[in-house]
LUMTORRO-838835 format. One record per residue (C-alpha): residue number from 1; residue in three letters; x, y, z. Coordinates in steps of 0.05 Angstrom, whole numbers, plus 5000, padded with zeros to 4 digits. Example, Ala and Ser with C-alpha at 12.3 -4.5 7.8 and 13.67 -1.06 7.14 Angstrom:
<recs>
1/ALA/5246/4910/5156
2/SER/5273/4979/5143
</recs>
This chain:
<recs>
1/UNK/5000/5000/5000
2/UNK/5058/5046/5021
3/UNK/5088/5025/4957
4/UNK/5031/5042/4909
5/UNK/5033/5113/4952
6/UNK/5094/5128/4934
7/UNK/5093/5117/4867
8/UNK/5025/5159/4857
9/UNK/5064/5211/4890
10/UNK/5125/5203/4843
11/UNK/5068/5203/4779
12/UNK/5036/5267/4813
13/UNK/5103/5305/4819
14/UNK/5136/5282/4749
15/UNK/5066/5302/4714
16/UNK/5066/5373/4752
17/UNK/5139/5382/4728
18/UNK/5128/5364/4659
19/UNK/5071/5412/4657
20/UNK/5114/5465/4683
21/UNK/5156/5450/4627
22/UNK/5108/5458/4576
23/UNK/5083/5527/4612
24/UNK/5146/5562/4611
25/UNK/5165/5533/4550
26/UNK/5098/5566/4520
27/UNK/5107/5627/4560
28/UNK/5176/5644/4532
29/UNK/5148/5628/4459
30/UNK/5094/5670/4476
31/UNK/5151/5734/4487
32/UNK/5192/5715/4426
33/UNK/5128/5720/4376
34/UNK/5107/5782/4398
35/UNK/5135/5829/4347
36/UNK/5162/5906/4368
37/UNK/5147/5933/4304
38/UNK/5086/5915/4257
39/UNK/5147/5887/4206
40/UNK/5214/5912/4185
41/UNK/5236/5934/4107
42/UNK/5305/5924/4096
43/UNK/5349/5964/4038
44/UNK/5426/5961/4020
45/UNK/5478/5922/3989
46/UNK/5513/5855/3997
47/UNK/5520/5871/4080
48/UNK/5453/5857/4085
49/UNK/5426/5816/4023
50/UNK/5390/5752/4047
51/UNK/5388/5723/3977
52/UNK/5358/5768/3925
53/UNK/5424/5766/3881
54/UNK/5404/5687/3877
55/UNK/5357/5707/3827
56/UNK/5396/5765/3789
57/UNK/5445/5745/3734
58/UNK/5510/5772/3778
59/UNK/5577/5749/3802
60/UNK/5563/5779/3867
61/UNK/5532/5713/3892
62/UNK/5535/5684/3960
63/UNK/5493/5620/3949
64/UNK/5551/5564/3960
65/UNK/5596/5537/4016
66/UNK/5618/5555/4054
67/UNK/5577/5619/4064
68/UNK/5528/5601/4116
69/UNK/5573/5557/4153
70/UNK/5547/5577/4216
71/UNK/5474/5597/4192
72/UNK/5408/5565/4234
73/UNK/5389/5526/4173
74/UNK/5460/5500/4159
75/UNK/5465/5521/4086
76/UNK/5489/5574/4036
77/UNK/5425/5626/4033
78/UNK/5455/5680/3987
79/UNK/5481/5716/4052
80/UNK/5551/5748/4051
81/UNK/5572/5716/4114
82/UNK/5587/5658/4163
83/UNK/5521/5665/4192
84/UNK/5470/5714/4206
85/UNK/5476/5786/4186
86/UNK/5459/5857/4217
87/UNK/5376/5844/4196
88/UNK/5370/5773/4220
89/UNK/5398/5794/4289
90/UNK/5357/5863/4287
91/UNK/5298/5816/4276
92/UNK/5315/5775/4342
93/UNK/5317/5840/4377
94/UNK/5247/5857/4344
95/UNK/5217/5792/4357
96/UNK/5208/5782/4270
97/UNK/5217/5719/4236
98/UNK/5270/5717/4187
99/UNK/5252/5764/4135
100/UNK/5248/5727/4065
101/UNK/5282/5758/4000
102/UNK/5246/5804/3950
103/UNK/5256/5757/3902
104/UNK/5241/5692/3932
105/UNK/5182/5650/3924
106/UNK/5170/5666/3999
107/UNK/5153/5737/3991
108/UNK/5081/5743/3969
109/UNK/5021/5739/4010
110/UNK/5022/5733/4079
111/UNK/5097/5727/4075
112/UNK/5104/5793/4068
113/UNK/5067/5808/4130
114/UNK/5120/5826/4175
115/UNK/5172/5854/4134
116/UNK/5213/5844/4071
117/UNK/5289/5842/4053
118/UNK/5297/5877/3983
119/UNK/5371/5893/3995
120/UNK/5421/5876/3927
121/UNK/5502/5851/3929
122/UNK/5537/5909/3890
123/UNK/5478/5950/3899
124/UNK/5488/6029/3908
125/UNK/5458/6094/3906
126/UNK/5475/6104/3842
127/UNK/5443/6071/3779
128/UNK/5511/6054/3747
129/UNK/5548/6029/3813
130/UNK/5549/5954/3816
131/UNK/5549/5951/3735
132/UNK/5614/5908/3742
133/UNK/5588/5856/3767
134/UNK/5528/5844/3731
135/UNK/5448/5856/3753
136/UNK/5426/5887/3818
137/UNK/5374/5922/3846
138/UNK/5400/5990/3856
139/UNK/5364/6033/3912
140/UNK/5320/6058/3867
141/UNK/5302/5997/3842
142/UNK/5280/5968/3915
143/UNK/5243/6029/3928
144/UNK/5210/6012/3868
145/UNK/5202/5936/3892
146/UNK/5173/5957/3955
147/UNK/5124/5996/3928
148/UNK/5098/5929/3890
149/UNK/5089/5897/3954
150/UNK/5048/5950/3983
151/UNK/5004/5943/3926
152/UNK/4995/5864/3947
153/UNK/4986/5896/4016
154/UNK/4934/5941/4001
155/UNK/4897/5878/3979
156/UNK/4893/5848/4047
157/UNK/4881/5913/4093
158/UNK/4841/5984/4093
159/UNK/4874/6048/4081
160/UNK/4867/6061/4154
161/UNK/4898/6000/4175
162/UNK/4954/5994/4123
163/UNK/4977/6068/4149
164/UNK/4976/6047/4220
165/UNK/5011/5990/4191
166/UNK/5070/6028/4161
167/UNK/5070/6079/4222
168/UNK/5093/6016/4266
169/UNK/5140/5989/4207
170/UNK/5219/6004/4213
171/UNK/5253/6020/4152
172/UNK/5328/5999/4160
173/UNK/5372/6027/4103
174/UNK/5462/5999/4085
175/UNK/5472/6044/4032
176/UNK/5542/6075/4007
177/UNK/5589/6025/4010
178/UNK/5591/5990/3938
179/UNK/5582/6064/3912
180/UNK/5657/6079/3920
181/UNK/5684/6001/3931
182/UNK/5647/5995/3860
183/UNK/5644/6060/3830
184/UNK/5693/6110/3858
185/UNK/5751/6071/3874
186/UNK/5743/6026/3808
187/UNK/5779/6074/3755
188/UNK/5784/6014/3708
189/UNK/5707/6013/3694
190/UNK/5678/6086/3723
191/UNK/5696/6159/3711
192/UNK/5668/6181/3774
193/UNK/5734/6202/3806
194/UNK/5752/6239/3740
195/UNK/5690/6274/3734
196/UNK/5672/6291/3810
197/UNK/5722/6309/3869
198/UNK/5703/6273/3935
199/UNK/5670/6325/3956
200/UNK/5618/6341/3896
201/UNK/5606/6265/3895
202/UNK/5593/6254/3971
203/UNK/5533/6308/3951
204/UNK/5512/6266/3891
205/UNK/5506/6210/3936
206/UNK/5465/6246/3984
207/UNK/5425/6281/3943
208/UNK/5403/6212/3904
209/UNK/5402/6183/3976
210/UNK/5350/6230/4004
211/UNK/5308/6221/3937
212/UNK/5298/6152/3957
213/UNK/5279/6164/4038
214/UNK/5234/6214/4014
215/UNK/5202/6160/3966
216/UNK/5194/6114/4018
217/UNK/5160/6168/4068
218/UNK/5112/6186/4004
219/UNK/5097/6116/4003
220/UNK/5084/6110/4084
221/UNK/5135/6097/4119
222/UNK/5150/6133/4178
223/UNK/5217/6096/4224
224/UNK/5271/6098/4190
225/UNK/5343/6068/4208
226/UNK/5396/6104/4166
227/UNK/5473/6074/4179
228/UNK/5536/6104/4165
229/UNK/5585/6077/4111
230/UNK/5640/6027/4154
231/UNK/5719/6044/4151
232/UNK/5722/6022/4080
233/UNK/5796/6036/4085
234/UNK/5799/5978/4134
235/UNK/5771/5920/4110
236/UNK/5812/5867/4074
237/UNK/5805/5878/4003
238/UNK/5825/5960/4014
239/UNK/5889/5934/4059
240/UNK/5897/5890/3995
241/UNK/5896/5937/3940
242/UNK/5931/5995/3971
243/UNK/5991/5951/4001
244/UNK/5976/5993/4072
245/UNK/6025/5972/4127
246/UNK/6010/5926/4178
247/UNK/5973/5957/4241
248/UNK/5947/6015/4186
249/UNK/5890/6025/4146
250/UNK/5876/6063/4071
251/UNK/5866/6135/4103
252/UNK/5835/6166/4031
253/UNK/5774/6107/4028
254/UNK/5776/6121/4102
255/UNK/5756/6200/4095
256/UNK/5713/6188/4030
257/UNK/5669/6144/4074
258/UNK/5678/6195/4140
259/UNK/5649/6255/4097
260/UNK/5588/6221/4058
261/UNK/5582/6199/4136
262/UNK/5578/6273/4164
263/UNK/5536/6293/4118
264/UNK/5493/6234/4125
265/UNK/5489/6251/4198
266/UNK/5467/6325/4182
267/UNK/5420/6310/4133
268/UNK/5379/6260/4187
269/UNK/5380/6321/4231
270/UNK/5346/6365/4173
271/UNK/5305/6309/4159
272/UNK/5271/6303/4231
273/UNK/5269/6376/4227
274/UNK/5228/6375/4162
275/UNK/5183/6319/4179
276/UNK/5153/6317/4251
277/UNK/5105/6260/4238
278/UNK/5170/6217/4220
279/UNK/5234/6195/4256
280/UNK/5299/6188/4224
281/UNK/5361/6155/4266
282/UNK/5430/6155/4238
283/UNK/5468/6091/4254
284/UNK/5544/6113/4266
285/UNK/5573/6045/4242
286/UNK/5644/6083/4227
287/UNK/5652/6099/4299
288/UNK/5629/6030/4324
289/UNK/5673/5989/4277
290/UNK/5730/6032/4292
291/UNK/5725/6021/4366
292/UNK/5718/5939/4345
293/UNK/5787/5951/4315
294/UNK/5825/5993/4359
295/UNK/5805/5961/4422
296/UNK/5791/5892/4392
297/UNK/5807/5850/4449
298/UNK/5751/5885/4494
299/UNK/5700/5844/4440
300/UNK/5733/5778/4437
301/UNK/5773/5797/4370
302/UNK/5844/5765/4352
303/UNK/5843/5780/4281
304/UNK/5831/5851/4259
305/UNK/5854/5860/4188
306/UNK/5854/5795/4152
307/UNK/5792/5763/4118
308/UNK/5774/5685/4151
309/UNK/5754/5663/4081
310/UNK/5792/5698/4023
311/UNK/5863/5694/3982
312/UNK/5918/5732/3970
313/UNK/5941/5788/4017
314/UNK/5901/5797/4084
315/UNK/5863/5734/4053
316/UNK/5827/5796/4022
317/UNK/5849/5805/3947
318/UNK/5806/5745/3922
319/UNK/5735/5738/3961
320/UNK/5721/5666/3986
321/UNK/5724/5609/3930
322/UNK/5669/5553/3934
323/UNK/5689/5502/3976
324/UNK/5740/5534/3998
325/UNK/5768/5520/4077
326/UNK/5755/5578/4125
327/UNK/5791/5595/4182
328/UNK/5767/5553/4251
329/UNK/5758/5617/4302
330/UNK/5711/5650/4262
331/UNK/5684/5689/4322
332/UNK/5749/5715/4336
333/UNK/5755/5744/4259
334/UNK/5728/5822/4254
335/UNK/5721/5805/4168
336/UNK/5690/5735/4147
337/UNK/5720/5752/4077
338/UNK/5749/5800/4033
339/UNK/5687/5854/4044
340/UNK/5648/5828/4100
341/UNK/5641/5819/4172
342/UNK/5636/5762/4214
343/UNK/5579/5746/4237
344/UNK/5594/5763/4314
345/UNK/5613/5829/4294
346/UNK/5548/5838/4259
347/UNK/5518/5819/4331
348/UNK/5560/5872/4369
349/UNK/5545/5922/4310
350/UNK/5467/5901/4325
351/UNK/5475/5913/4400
352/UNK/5496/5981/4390
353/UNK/5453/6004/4348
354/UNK/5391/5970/4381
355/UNK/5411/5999/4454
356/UNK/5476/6044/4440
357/UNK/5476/6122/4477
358/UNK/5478/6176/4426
359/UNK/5554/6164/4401
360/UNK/5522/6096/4372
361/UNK/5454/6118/4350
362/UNK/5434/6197/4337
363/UNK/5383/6228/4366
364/UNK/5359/6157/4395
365/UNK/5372/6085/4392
366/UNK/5320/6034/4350
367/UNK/5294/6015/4418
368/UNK/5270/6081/4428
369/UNK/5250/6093/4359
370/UNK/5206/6034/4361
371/UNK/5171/6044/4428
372/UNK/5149/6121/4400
</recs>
């Protein structure tokens, strides 16, 4: 009799337990599906493309090993990186599913719901920039794309709705890079540099760049998350090319990207002026990435100036070859190849810019954005 009490007592406690289980495991489901934002539109280059060259006829392609090494889903998506990049982990922050590709199968319907990724490897402000390397959507382009999926959007809610809609919607914008790593710097196929001093073209590129976040406020959009152009003089392929010493980086791709950056910075500061019903937040990626470098161990770095997939000098003057072996410490590597970070620096550059003081993120961070 004892016995058989014992055991019911054993049955009762395991059974409570596993129900426990199952309630907290709910509960913390629950906190992960509940988005901050209604959804999250993402434009730019290769930093961020999620697989949208996949589609295009380009050699900037990402869609082989062993890109995605260290990716959820274990494969190659068409993402310029070991792993996740700067919108995957901004959608962890905002509680979004992965956001699918422009041109995937996946975006239509209700998989456009809570965001869309219409970001292009080579892509640039500029119509021409990117040319090189075959198709892309430029920025115009995605504007242009995004504006088709509001069309598909306006088939499933009211005009009411779909403006709350976009009023809770965060626009995140990586912009600037390819236009002088594939433009400016590339004398071989552009005249840019011949036919604009820095200076002049830093305006060009601001001028076209506010065209487009005005398009995209004309079209609804009201967040907006605007980031500065990295220390192109630092990354592997610039160290490369311009044979800098080690311990030093390209100063002149350095201060092309610092002054498009100033001005980007000034022109957010016109732009909340001009538009009270919007906010526009300037990410300062230069600053961030610089502070990565200089004080690298502080973030878990080793490797500062050499790619962990590439060939050639700082494993940065060829980009990474299929199949090719990458280094082991990957989270220790700032670069995952010849243009792009690592994945753990995209997390650190995520953290900053998602709960960073005013240094990182001006005049607020995209947690405070999103809870206005």
């Amino acid at each position: 009799m004892e016995s058989r009490k014992t055991r019911s007592m054993l049955l009762t406690i395991l059974i409570t337990i596993v129900l426990m289980d199952v309630y907290f495991k709910n509960l913390i489901a629950a906190e992960k599906v509940t988005p901050k934002v209604a959804a999250m539109f993402a434009f730019g280059d290769s930093l961020i493309d999620n697989g949208n060259n996949n589609y295009l006829r380009s050699l900037a392609k990402a869609n082989y090993d062993p890109y995605g090494i260290d990716f959820g889903q274990g494969f190659a998506s068409g993402r310029f990186s070991n792993g996740k990049t700067i919108i995957d982990y901004l959608g962890d922050f905002l509680g979004l599913a992965l956001l699918p590709a422009y041109a995937s199968p996946d975006a239509k319907g209700r998989g456009i719901i809570q965001g869309v990724n219409y970001a292009s490897a080579s892509a640039g402000i500029l119509e021409e920039t990117g040319r090189n390397l075959g198709e892309r959507f430029s920025f115009r382009q995605q504007v242009e794309n995004f504006a088709s999926n509001l069309n598909q959007l306006k088939n499933v809610m009211e005009g009411e709705q779909l403006g709350l809609y976009l009023n809770k919607s965060l626009a995140v914008v990586i912009m600037g890079s390819n236009d002088y790593i594939n433009n400016y710097f590339l004398t071989s196929f552009y005249a840019t540099s011949y036919i604009y001093t820095p200076t002049a073209y830093s305006d060009l590129l601001i001028q076209q760049y506010t065209k487009q976040i005005l398009a995209l406020y004309r079209l609804g959009l009201r967040k907006f998350f605007l980031a500065a152009i990295g220390l192109l003089g630092c990354i592997p392929n610039q160290l490369a090319n311009t044979f800098s010493p080690p311990g030093t980086c390209a100063s002149f791709a350095n201060d092309m990207a610092l002054m498009f950056n100033t001005k980007l910075k000034s022109q957010v500061t016109q732009l909340n002026r001009n538009y009270k019903d919007a906010v526009f937040v300037y990410g300062n990626t230069y600053d961030v990435v610089a502070d990565m470098l200089i004080n690298s161990t502080n973030y878990g770095f080793t490797v500062t100036d050499t790619g962990c997939c590439g060939i050639g000098r700082n494993q940065g003057q060829i980009t990474c070859l299929p199949f090719s072996a990458p280094c082991i410490n990957r989270d220790e590597h700032v670069f995952w190849d010849a243009f792009h970070p690592t994945q753990a620096a995209y997390k650190l550059l995520v953290e900053k810019a998602y709960n960073g003081p005013p240094s990182d993120c001006y005049p607020v961070n995209i947690k405070q954005m999103v809870d206005m």
